[in-house]
N, C-alpha and C positions, 0 to 999 in steps of 0.2 A: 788392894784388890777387893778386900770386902765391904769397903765403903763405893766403889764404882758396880759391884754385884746389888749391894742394897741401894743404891740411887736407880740403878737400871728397873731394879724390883717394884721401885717404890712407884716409880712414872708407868708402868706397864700396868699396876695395879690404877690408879686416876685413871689412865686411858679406857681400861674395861668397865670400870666403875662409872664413866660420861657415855661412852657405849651401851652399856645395859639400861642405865636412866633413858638415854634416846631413844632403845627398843622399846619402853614402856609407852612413849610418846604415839607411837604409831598406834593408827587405828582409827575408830569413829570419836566426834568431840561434836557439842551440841551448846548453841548459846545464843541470848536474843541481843543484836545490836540499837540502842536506843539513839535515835539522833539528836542533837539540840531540838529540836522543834517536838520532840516528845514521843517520834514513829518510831515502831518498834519491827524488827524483820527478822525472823526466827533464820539461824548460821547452821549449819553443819558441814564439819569437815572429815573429812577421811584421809589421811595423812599417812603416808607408806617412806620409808628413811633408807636409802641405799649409801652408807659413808656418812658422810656430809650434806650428803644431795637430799633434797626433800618435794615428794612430788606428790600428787594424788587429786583428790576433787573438792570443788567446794558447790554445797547442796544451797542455793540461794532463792529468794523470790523469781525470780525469773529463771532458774532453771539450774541442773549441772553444769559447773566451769572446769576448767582442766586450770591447774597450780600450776604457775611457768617460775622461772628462775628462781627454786627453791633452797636457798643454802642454811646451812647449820654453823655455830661458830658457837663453843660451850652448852651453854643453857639457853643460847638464845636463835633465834632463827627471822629468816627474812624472806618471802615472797610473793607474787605477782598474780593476779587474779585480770582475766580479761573479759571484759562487756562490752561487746561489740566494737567502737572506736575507743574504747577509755583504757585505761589499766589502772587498775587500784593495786596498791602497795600496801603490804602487812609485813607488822613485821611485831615480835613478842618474845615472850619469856617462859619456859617450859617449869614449870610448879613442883611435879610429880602426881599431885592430888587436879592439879586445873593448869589451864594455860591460859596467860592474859593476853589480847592482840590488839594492835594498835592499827588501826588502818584507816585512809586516808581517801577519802572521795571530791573532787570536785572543791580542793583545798580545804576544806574539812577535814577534822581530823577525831576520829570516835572512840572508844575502848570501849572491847568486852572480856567479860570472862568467860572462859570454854570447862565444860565438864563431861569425864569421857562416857558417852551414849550406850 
C-alpha cells in the first residue's frame, strides 16, 4: 500500500512539476530568424498553453498570424503558422531560460532561439 501511495505521489509530483515548467513558457518570446542566404526577420511570439493545447500569435514581417494546431508533448512542442496559401511548421524544445524552434519554409528548414520579451 505504501509503495503504490508513493508511486501515485511521486507521478503527481513530475505531472505538476511539466505543468508549472509549461506555465512558465506562456507569454511574450522574441528572436531574429537568419536564413541561409544571411536575411534576418525579427519573431515574436505570444504563446497562451490550455492542457497540452498551445495557441496564441506570431508577430512576423508581414504582420500578426494566429498559431493553429498547437500541441505540447513534455518539453517539447509543435505548431502551424499560416501565410496566406503556405503553412509553415514549427516545432521546438521549451529551455526554461530560451526556447529553441525549428521551422520550415518553402523546404528550408531554419533555427532560432527565442528569449522571453
Amino acid at each position: 500500500m505504501k509503495r503504490k501511495f508513493l508511486t501515485t505521489a511521486l507521478l503527481s509530483l513530475c505531472f505538476l512539476t511539466c505543468f508549472a515548467a509549461f506555465a512558465d513558457f506562456a507569454g511574450k518570446w522574441a528572436g531574429i530568424l537568419t536564413t541561409d542566404n544571411g536575411d534576418q526577420y525579427p519573431l515574436v511570439y505570444n504563446f497562451k498553453i490550455d492542457g497540452d493545447k498551445l495557441t496564441g500569435t506570431a508577430q512576423t514581417p508581414k504582420g500578426e498570424l494566429p498559431i493553429d494546431d498547437g500541441k505540447i508533448n513534455g518539453d517539447k512542442f509543435t505548431f502551424t503558422v499560416t501565410l496566406g496559401d503556405m503553412e509553415i511548421p514549427h516545432s521546438g524544445k521549451f529551455y526554461g531560460d530560451s526556447i529553441g524552434v525549428d521551422i520550415a519554409v518553402n523546404g528550408a528548414k531554419a533555427h532560432t532561439t527565442l528569449k522571453r520579451k
